[in-house]
ZAVEX-910171 format. One record per residue: residue number from 1; residue in one letter; x, y, z of N, C-alpha, C, O in turn. Coordinates in steps of 0.1 Angstrom, whole numbers. Example, Ala and Ser with C-alpha at 12.3 -4.5 7.8 and 13.67 -1.06 7.14 Angstrom:
<rs>
R    k  r    nxx    nyy    nzz   caxx   cayy   cazz    cxx    cyy    czz    oxx    oyy    ozz
R    1  A    132    -57     78    123    -45     78    132    -33     78    142    -33     85
R    2  S    128    -22     71    137    -11     71    129      0     79    134     11     80
</rs>
This chain:
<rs>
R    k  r    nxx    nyy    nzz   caxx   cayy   cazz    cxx    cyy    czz    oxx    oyy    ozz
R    1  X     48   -288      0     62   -292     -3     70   -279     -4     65   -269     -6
R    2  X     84   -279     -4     91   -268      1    104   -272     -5    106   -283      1
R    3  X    114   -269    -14    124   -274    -22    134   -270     -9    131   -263      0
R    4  X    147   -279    -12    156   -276      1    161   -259     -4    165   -250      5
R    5  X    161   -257    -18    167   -239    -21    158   -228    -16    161   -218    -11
R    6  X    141   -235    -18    127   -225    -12    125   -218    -22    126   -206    -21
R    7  X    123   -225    -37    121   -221    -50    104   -225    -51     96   -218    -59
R    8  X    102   -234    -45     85   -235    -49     81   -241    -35     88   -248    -28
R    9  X     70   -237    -31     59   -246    -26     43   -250    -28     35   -242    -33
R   10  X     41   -262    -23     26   -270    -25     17   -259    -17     19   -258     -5
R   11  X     11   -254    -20     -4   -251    -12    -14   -256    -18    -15   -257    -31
R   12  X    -26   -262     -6    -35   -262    -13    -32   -272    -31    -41   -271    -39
R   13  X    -21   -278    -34    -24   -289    -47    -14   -280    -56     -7   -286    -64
R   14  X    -15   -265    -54     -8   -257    -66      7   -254    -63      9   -249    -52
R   15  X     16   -255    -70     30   -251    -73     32   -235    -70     27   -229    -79
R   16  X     35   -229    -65     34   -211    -62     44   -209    -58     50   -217    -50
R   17  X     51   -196    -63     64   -193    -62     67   -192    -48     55   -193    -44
R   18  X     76   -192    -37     81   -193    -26     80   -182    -21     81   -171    -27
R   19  X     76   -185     -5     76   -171      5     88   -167      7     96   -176      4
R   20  X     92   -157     11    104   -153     16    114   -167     25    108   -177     30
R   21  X    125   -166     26    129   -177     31    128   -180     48    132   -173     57
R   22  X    124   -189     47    123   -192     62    112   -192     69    111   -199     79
R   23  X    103   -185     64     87   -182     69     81   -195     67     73   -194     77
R   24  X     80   -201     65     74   -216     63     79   -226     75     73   -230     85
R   25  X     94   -226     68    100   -236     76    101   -234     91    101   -244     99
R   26  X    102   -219     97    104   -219    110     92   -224    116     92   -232    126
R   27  X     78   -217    109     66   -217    112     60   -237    119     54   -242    128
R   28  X     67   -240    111     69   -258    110     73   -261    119     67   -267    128
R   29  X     90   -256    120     94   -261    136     93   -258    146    100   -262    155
R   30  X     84   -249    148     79   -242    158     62   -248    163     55   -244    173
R   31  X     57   -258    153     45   -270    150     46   -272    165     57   -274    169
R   32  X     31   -270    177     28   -273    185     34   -273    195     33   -280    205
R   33  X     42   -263    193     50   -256    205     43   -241    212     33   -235    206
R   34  X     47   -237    224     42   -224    229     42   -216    219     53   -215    213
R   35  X     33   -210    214     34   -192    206     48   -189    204     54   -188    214
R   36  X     53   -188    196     65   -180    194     60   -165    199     49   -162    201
R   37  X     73   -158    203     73   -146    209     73   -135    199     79   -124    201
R   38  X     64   -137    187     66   -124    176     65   -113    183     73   -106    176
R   39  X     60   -103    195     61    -94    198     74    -91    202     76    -79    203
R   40  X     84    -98    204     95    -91    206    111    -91    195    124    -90    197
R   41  X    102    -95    184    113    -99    174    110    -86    167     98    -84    164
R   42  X    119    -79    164    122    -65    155    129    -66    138    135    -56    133
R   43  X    128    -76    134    140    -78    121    130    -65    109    122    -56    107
R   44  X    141    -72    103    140    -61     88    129    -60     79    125    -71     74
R   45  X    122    -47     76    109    -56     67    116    -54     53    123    -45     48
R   46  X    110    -64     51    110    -70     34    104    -70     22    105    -76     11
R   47  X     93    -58     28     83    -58     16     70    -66     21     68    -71     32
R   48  X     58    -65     10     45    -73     14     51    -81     -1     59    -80    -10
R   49  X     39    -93      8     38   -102     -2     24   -106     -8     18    -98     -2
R   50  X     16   -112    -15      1   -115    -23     -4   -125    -13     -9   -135    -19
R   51  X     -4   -127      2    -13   -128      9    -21   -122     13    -19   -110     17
R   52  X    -38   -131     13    -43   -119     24    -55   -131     29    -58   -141     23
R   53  X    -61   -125     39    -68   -131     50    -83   -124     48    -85   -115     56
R   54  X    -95   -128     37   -103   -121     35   -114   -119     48   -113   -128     57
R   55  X   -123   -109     49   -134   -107     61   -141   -117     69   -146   -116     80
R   56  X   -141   -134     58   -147   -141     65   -136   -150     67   -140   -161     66
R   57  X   -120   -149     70   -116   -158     78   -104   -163     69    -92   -163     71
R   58  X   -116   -168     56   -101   -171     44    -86   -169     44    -83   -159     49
R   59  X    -78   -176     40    -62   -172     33    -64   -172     24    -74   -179     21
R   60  X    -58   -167     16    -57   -168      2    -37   -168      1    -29   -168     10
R   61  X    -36   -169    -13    -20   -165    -14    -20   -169    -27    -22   -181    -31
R   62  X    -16   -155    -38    -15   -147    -51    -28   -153    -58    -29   -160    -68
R   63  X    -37   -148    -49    -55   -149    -50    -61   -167    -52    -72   -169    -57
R   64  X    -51   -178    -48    -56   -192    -46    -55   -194    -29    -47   -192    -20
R   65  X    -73   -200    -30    -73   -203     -8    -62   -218     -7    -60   -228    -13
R   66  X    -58   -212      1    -48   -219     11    -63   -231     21    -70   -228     31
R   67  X    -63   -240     15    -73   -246     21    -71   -258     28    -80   -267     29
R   68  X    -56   -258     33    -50   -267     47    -52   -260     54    -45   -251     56
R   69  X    -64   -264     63    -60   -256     79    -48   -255     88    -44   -246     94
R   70  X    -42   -269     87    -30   -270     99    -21   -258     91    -18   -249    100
R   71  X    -18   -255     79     -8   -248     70    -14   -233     74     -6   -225     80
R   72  X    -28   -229     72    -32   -220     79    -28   -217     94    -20   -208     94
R   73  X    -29   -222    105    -26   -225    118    -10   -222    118     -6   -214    126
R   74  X     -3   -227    110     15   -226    108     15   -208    102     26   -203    102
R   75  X      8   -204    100     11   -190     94      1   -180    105      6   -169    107
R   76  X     -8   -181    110    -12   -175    120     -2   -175    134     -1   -166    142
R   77  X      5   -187    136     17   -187    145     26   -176    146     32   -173    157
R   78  X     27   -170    134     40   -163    132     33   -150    129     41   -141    125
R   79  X     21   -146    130     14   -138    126     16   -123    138     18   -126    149
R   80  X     16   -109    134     18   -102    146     10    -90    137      6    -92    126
R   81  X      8    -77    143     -4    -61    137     11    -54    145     14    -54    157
R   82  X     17    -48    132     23    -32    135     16    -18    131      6    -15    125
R   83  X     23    -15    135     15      0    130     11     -2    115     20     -3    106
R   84  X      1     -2    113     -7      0    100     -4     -8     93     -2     -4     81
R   85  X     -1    -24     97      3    -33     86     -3    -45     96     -7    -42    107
R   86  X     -2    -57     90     -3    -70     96     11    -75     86     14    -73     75
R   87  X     19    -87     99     29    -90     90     30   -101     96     25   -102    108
R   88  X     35   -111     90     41   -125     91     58   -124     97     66   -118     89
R   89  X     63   -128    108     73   -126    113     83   -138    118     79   -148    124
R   90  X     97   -136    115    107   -149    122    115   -137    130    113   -125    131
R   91  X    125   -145    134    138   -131    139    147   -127    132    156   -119    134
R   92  X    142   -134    116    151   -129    107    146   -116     98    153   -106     94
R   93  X    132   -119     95    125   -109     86    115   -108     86    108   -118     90
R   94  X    110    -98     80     93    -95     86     86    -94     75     90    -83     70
R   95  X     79    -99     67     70    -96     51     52    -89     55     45    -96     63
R   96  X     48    -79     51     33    -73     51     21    -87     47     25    -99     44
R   97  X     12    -85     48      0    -92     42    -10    -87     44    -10    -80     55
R   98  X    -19    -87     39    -34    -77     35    -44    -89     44    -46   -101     43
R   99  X    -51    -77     54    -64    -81     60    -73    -76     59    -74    -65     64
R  100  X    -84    -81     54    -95    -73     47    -98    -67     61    -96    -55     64
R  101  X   -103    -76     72   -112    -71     86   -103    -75     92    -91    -72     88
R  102  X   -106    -84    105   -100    -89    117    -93   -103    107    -99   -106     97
R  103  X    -81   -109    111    -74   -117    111    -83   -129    114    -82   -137    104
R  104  X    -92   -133    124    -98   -144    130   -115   -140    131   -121   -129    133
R  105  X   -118   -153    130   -135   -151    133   -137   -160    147   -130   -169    151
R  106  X   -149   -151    153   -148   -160    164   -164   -170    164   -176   -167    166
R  107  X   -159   -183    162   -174   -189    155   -178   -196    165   -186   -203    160
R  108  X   -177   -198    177   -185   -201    185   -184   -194    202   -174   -189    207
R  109  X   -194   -195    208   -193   -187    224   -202   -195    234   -213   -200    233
R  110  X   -196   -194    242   -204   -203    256   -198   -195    268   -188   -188    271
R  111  X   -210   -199    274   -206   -190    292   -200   -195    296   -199   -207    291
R  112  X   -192   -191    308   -183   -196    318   -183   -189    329   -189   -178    329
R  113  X   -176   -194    341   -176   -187    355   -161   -188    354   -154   -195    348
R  114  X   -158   -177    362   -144   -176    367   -142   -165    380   -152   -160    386
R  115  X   -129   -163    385   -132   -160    399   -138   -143    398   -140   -135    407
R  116  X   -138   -140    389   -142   -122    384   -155   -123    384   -162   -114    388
R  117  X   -160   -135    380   -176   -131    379   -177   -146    362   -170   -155    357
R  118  X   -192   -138    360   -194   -149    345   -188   -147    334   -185   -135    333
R  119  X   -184   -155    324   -176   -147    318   -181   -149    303   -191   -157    302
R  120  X   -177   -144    292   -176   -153    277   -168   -159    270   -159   -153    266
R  121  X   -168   -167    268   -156   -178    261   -158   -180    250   -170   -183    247
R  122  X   -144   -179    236   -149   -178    225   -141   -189    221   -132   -193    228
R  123  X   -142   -194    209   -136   -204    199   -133   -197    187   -144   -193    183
R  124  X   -120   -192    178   -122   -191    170   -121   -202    159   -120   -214    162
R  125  X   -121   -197    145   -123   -205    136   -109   -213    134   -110   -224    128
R  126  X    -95   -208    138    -81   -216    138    -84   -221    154    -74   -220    161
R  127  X    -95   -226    160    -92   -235    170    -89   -223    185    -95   -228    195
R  128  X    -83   -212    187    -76   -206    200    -93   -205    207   -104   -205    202
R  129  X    -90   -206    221   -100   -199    232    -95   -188    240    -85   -187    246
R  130  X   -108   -180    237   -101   -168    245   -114   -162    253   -125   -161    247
R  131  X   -113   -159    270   -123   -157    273   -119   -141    278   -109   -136    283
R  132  X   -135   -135    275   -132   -118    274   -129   -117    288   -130   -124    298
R  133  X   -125   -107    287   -118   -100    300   -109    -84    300   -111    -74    293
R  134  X   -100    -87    311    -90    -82    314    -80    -80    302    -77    -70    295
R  135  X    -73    -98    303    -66    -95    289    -68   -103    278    -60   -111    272
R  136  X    -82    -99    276    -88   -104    264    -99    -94    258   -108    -98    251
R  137  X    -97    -81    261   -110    -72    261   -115    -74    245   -109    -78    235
R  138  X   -130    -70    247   -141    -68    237   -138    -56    228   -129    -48    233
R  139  X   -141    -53    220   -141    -39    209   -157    -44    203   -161    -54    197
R  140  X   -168    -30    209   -179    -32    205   -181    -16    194   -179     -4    196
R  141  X   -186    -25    180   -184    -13    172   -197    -13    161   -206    -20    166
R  142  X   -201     -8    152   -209     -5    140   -207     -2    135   -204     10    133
R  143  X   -209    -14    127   -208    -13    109   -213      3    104   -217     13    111
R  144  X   -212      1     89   -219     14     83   -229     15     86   -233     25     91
R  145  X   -239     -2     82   -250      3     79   -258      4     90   -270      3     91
R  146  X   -247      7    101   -252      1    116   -255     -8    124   -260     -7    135
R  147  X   -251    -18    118   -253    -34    126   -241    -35    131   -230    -31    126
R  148  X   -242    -42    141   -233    -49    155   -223    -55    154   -223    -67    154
R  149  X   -211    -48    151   -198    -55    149   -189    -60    162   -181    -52    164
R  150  X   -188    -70    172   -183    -73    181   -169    -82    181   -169    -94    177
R  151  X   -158    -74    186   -145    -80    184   -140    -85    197   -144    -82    209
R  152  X   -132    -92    194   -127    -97    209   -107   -100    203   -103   -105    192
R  153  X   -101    -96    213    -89    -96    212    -85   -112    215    -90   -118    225
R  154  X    -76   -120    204    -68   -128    208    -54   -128    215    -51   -132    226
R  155  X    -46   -124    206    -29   -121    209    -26   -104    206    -32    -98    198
R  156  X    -14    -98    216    -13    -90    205    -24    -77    201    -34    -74    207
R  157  X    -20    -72    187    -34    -68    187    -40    -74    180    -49    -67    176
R  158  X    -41    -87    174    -47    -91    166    -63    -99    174    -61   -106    184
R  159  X    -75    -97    168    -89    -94    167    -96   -107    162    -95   -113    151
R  160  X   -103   -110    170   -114   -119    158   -132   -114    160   -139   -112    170
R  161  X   -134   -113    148   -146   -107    146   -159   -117    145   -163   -124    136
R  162  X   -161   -115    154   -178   -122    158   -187   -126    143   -189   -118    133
R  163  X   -191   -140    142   -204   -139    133   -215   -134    136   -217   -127    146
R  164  X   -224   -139    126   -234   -126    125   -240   -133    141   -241   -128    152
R  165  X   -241   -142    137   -249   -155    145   -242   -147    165   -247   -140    173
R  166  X   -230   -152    164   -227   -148    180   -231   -132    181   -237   -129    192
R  167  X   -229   -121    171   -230   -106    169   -244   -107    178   -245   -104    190
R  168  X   -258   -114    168   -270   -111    173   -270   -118    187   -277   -111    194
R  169  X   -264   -127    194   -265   -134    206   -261   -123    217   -267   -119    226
R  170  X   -249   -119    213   -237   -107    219   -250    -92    222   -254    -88    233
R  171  X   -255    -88    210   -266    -77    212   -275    -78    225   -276    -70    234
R  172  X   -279    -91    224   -292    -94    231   -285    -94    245   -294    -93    254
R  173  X   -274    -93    250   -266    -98    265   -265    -83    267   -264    -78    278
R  174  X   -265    -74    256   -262    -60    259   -270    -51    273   -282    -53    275
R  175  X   -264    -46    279   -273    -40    289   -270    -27    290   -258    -24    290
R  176  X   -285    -16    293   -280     -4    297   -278      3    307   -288      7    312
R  177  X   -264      8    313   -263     11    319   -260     27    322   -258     31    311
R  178  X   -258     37    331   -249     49    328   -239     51    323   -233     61    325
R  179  X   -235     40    314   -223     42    309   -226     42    293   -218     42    284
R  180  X   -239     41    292   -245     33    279   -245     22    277   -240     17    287
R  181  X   -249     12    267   -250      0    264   -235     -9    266   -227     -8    257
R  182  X   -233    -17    277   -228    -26    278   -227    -37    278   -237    -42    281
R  183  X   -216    -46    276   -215    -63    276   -210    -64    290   -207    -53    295
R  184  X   -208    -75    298   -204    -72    309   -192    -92    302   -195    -99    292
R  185  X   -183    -94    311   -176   -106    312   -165   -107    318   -156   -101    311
R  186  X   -159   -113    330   -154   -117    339   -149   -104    350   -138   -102    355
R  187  X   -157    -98    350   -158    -86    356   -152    -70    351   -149    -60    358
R  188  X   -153    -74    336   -151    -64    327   -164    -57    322   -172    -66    318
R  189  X   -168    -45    320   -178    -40    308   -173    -34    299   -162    -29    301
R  190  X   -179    -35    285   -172    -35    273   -183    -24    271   -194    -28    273
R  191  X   -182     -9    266   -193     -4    264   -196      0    246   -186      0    238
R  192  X   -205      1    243   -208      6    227   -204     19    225   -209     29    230
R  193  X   -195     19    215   -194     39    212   -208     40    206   -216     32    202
R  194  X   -210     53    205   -218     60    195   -220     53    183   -213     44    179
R  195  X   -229     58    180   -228     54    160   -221     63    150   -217     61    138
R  196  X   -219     77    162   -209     83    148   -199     83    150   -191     89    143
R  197  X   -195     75    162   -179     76    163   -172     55    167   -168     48    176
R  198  X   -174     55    154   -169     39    157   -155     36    158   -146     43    155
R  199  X   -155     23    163   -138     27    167   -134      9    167   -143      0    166
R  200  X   -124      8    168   -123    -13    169   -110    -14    159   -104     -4    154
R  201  X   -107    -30    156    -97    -32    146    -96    -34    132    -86    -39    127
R  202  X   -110    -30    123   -113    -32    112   -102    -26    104    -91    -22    107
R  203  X   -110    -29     89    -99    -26     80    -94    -10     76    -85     -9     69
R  204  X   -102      3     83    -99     13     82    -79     17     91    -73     28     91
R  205  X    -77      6     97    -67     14    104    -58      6     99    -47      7    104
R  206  X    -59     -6     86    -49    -11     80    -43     -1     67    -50      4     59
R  207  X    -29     -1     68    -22     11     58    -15     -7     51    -11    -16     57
R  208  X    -16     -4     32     -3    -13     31      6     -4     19      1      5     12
R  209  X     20     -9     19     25      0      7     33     11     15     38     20      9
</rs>
């Protein structure tokens, strides 16, 4: 629920002070329409606000889960990664929000053919398919403790981070070639850096504040 002033809204059952104005409501009328064009809206930022999008996928907002998906889905719409921030965006104004890891999980994968070759096709957990590629490339990285972090680009730059479950499936497709360990998908290879030089869209390259 959303007052006509934008003094309170319902999430999730609880009463919680209001987003910035407008962030809701555009997000709404923009309900099952093409992607809004956040890459090319530049407005004013406004500060962060007590959202954040925890490692496995979660929203939260002023630390209660947002546990409407569609409401989730309405805020990933408007969602965009600037330099060292993740922000929620209209053409009016731009507010920060905290991502622990990747923005999206990608929880499920199946093969596919296309005219490049075989490909991977992912589902993430808000529903998008995205199959790796060209312009869907892979980010193959490792954790600290060294286990298989495998990302794959949605929009933008924003990321969704493999479960453990697709990570170990993703490993096993790995192949070595001169180039080192590679994924191969629709006529792309995705190769593994090193272990001491990891690289991808985790939480080290988010700045907030």
């Amino acid at each position: 629920m959303v007052e006509a002033n934008g003094c309170t809204q319902e999430i999730a059952g609880m009463s919680l002070p209001a987003l910035p104005p407008h962030f809701l409501e555009f997000a709404e009328a923009n309900a099952g329409r093409k992607s809004p064009p956040v890459e090319k809206w530049n407005p004013a930022y406004c500060g962060e606000i007590d959202m954040r999008i925890a490692a496995d996928g979660r929203w939260f907002y002023q630390g209660g889960p947002i546990n409407r998906l569609p409401l989730v889905k309405l805020f990933a719409s408007i969602l965009r990664k600037d330099a060292g921030r993740h922000v929620l965006v209209t053409p009016v104004e731009r507010v920060g929000i905290r991502v622990d890891d990747a923005p999206f999980i990608a929880v499920e994968m199946e093969e596919s053919r296309t005219p490049e070759g075989p490909a991977l096709v992912f589902r993430t957990n808000l529903d998008e398919i995205v199959v790796a590629g060209a312009k869907h490339p892979m980010c193959l990285t490792l954790a600290a403790d060294g286990g298989f972090k495998p990302y794959i680009r949605v929009r933008g730059d924003l990321w969704a981070l493999a479960t453990r479950r697709i990570a170990q499936e993703l490993a096993e497709r790995l192949e070595e070639t001169d180039k080192g360990f590679v994924l191969r998908s629709a006529g792309v290879d995705f190769a593994l850096p090193p272990e001491n030089a990891p690289s991808g869209p985790g939480p080290a390259k988010d700045r907030h504040g």
